[in-house]
N, C-alpha and C positions, 0 to 999 in steps of 0.2 A: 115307529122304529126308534130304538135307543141309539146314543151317540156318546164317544167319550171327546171329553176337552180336555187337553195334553198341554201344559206348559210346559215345553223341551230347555235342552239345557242343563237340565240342574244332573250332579254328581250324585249316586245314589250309596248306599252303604248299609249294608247287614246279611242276615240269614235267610234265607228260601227253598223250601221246601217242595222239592217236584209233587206232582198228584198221582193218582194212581192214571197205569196207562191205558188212554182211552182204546186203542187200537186191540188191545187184549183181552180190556173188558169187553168189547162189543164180540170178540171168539167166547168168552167164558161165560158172558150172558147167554148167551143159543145154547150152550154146551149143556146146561140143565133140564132140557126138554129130554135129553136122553135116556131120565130116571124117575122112577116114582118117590125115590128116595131123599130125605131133603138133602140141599147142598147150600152151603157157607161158605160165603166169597167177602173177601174183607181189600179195604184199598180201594175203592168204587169209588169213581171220579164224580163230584158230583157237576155233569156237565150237559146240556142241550140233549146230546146227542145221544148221551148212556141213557139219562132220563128216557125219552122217547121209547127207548127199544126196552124196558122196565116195565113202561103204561103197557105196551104190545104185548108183552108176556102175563102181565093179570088180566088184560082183554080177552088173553088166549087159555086163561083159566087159571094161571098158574097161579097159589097161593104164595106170598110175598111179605116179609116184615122184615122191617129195619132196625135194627137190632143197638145200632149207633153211628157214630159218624163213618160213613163208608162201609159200612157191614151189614148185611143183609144174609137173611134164608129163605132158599126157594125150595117148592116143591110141586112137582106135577107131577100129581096121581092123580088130576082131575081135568086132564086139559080136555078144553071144547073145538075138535078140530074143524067142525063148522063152519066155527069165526071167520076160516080162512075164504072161505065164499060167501062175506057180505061184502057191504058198500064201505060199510065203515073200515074193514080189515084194508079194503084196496086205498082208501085215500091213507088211512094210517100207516099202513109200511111202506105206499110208495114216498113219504118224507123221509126217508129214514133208507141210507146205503146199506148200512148194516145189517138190515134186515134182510137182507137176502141169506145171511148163514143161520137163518133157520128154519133153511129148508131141506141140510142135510140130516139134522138128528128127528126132524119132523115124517120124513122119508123113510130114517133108517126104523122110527118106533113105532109108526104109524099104516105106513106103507104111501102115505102119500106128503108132497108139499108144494104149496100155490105161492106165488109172490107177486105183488105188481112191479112195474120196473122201479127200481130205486131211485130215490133222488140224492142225495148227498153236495160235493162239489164241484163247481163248472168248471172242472180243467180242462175239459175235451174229453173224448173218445175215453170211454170204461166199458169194456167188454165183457160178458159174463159167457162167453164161451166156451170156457174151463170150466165152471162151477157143473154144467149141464151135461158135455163130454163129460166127465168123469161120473155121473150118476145114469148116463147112458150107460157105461162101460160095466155098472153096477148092476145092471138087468132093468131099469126104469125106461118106462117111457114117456117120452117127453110132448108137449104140447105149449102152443104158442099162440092166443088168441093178439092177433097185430090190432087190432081196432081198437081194446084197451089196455094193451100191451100186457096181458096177463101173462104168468109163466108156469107151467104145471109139471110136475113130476109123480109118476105114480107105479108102485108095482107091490101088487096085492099079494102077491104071494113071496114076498120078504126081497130080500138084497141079494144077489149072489158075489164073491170077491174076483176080482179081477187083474191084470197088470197090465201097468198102463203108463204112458209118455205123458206129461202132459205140455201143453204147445206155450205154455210160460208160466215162469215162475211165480203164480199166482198166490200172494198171502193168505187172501178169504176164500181163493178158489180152493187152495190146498186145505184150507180148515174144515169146507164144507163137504168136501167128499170125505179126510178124514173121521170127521161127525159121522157119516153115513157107513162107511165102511169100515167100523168096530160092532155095529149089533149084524153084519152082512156073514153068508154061511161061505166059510173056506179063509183063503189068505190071499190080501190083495196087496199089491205092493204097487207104490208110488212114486216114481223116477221124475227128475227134475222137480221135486219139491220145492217150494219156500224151506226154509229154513231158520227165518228171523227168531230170536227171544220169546217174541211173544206167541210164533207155531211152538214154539219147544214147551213153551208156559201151559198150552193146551192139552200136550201130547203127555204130559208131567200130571195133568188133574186129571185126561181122562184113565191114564194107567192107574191113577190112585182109586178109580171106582171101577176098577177090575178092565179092563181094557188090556189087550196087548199089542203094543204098539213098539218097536224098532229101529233102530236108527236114527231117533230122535237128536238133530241137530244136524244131521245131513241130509245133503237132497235126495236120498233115497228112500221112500219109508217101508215099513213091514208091517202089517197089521191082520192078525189073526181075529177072526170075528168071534164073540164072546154070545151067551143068551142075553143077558141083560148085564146094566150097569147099576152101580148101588151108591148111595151119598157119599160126600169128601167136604174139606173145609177145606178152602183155595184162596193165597193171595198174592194179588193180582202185581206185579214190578212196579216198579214208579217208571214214569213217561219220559223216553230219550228224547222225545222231540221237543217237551218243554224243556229238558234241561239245557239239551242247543240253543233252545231260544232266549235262557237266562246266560247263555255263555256269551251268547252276541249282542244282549243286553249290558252286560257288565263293559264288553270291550268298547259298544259305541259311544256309552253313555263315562266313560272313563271311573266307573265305579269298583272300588272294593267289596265282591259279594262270595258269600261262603254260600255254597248248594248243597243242601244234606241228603245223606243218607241217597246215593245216586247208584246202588249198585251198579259198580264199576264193571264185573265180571261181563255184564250186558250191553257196555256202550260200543264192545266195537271200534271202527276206528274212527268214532265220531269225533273223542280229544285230540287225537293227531290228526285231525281233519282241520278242526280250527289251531294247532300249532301251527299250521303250513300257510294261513295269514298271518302270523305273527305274535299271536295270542296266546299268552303264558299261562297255564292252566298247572296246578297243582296238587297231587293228591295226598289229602289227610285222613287217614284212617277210610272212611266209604264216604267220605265227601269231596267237593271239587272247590279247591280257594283259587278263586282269579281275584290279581290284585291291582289295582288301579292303573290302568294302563297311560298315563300321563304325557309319556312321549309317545305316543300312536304306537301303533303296531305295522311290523315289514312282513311283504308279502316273499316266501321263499320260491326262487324260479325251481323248475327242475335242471336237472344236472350239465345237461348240455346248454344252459343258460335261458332256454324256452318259455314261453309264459306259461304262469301254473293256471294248470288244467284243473278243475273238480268238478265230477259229474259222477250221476248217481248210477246205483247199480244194484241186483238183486244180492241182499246178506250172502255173506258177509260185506259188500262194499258199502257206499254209503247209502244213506236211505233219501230218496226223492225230498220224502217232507221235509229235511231241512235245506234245502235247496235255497229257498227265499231268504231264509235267515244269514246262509253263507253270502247271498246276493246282497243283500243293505248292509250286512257288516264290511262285504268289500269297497265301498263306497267309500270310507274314510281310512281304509289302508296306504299305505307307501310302498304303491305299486300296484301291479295289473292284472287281471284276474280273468280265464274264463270259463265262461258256467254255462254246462252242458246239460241239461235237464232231458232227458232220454222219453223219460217213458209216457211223457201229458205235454198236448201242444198248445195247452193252454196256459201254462203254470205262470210262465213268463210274461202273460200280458200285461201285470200290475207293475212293469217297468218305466210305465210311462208317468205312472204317479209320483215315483222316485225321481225321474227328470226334471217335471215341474218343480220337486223340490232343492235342483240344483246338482241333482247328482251327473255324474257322466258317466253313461252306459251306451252302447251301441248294439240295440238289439239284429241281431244277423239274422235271423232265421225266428220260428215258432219255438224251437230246441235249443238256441244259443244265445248269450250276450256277453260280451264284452264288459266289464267295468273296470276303468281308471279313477284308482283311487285317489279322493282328495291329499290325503293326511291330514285331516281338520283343518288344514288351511282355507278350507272354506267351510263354510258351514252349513247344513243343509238348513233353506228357507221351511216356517211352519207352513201349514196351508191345509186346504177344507180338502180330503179323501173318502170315496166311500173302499168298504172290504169288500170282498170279490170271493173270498174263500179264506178257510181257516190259517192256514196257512201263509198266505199272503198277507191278512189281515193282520197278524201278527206281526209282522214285517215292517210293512206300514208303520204299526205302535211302533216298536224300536225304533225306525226311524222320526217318530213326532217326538218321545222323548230324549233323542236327540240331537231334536234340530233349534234351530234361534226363535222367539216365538210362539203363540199359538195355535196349537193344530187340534182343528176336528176332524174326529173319525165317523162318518158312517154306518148305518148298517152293521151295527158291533153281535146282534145274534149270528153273525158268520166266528167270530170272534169265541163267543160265548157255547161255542157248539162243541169247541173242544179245550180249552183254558176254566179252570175253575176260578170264580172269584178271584179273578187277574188284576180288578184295578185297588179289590180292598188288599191284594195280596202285592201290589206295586207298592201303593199308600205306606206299607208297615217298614218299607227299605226306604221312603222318601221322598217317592215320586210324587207328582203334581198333576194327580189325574182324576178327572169328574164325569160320572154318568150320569148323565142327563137325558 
């Protein structure tokens, strides 16, 4: 297991470049099973997790070349749906969360899709109850072998469209029945949608391979089901959740850093999310300059003088995954902060790592904590952590490179599952980071 060595402290300063976003690649990668046609996707993160679910789709026959940094053509006109009942298909997708959304366009071209259960991150409780209700809804039937928790969906004689609730706003739920019901006969409409960037970014490449699909960017969808789908060149956003995570990077580590090319149109109210600690954020042309924050950053109450509240919520509010990040940046705020993490009752457990290193937080509940900020008037101590999840793991960092000291990280492929080449991409702004 790799491990990075963090000497914190030091002020960092230059340009940084978000990657492409993983969350969108992992929809746009399934999205090519839908066609015999090639498709060209560029912006491809090159990260644990994309990787993985890449190997799974030339395993599953699809032909694949890399074209250059981040760019890739796929085409399945030759997939082996087979695959999906061996040993090897079951250990390989159950690594891999992601892998479950390709069992909509697998469904919709095929008439059938198997999954094992996914693995991903230990936040708690991830249901996939949505993804299967809605492929029910579709005329499929479902199967569930519990003994090696396989998942099956099949209906031989095509997809019919449907209307349908579904019971949350589920990101990869909504992509997966979306997948499924554009090759489905009639019009199916989807209420209480996801809605995030990265469904829109979907819903945007499948109309461009002849799809008709409605309502794109509200939770309501429309989708008239087509015979087939036909090639497209797709590129994929850069990743809002790293770019929070170099926001909370700049703020703790008291650094001047320019984040380029962030399409702003996308972040939502992620910048006014971290205004509302205190942190100056400015926008230049499609980039974001946060400038050295010297004298700390002040936490704004709300109006009635109450502590500020931030907890996450389905797009447009704020997104879960930066939760951790708003949590160690609050840490060295000037003032008091709390953090409601709604929808994983696990997210918050890596709170305790932060304690040991000094910070004051009071975790309340599985869903809550408390943090009073230092104002750098103290400093967080370094200290030996492992990561827990990507998320968190990054957090963690932030907090090594800004604490007094040396800190080892753990367990950095939690890390490395979604951050591309994070520490040569630290190195090049300044930082003092070694993987080992």
């Amino acid at each position: 297991m790799g491990i990075f060595k963090i000497e914190g402290g030091i002020s960092l300063k230059g340009e940084i470049t978000p990657q492409g976003a993983k969350n969108e690649a992992l929809q746009i990668l399934c999205a090519v099973l839908l066609t015999p046609e090639k498709v060209i996707i560029n912006n491809i993160p090159d990260i644990i997790d994309i990787n993985k679910l890449i190997t799974l789709l030339g395993n599953l026959g699809v032909k694949i070349q890399k074209t250059g940094s981040g760019s890739y053509t796929f085409q399945a006109d030759e997939v082996n749906i087979q695959y999906l009942e061996t040993e090897a298909f079951k250990k390989e997708g159950g690594s891999l969360r992601g892998s479950i959304m390709i069992v909509g366009p697998l469904l919709a071209r095929f008439g059938k899709g198997y999954i094992p259960k996914p693995g991903g991150d230990k936040i708690g409780r991830r249901r996939l109850d949505t993804h299967f209700e809605g492929f029910i809804n579709l005329g499929a039937k479902f199967r569930y072998n519990r003994e090696d928790h396989f998942y099956g969906v099949e209906a031989p004689k095509g997809l019919k469209g449907a209307d349908m609730l579904l019971d949350e706003a589920s990101v990869t739920g909504t992509a997966n029945i979306v997948m499924a019901a554009v090759l489905a006969k009639g019009k199916t409409t989807v209420y209480n949608a996801a809605c995030e960037p990265y469904l829109q970014q979907l819903c945007k490449m499948l109309n461009s391979m002849g799809a008709k699909i409605t309502g794109v960017g509200s939770n309501l969808l429309t989708i008239e089901g087509v015979e087939s789908l036909g090639g497209c060149e797709h590129r994929i956003l850069p990743d809002m959740i790293e770019i929070g995570s170099w926001i909370g990077l700049a703020a703790m580590t008291k650094s001047e850093i320019t984040i380029k090319d962030v399409s702003w149109e996308n972040l939502g109210v992620i910048p006014n999310t971290f205004r509302k600690l205190g942190i100056t954020l400015e926008k230049r042309g499609d980039d974001i300059y946060i400038p050295a924050h010297v004298d700390g950053y002040e936490v704004k109450t709300d109006i009635d003088g109450s502590i500020l509240t931030i907890a996450d919520a389905p797009w447009p509010g704020f997104t879960p995954d930066l939760l951790s990040i708003v949590l160690v940046v609050a840490t060295q705020a000037r003032g008091d902060v709390l953090i409601h993490q709604k929808m994983f009752e696990s997210r918050l457990f890596f709170v305790d790592k932060l304690i040991d290193m000094g910070a004051k937080i009071m975790l309340c509940d599985p869903h809550r904590a408390v943090v009073m900020g230092h104002d750098f008037k103290s400093q967080l101590k370094a200290t030996t952590m492992s990561s827990p999840d990507i998320r968190a793991g990054i957090s963690l960092l932030i907090a090594a490179l800004s604490a007094k000291g040396t800190s080892t990280i753990q367990n950095i492929e939690q890390i490395d599952r979604g951050y591309e080449r994070i520490d040569e991409r630290l190195r090049a702004i300044g930082a003092n980071i070694i993987r080992a």
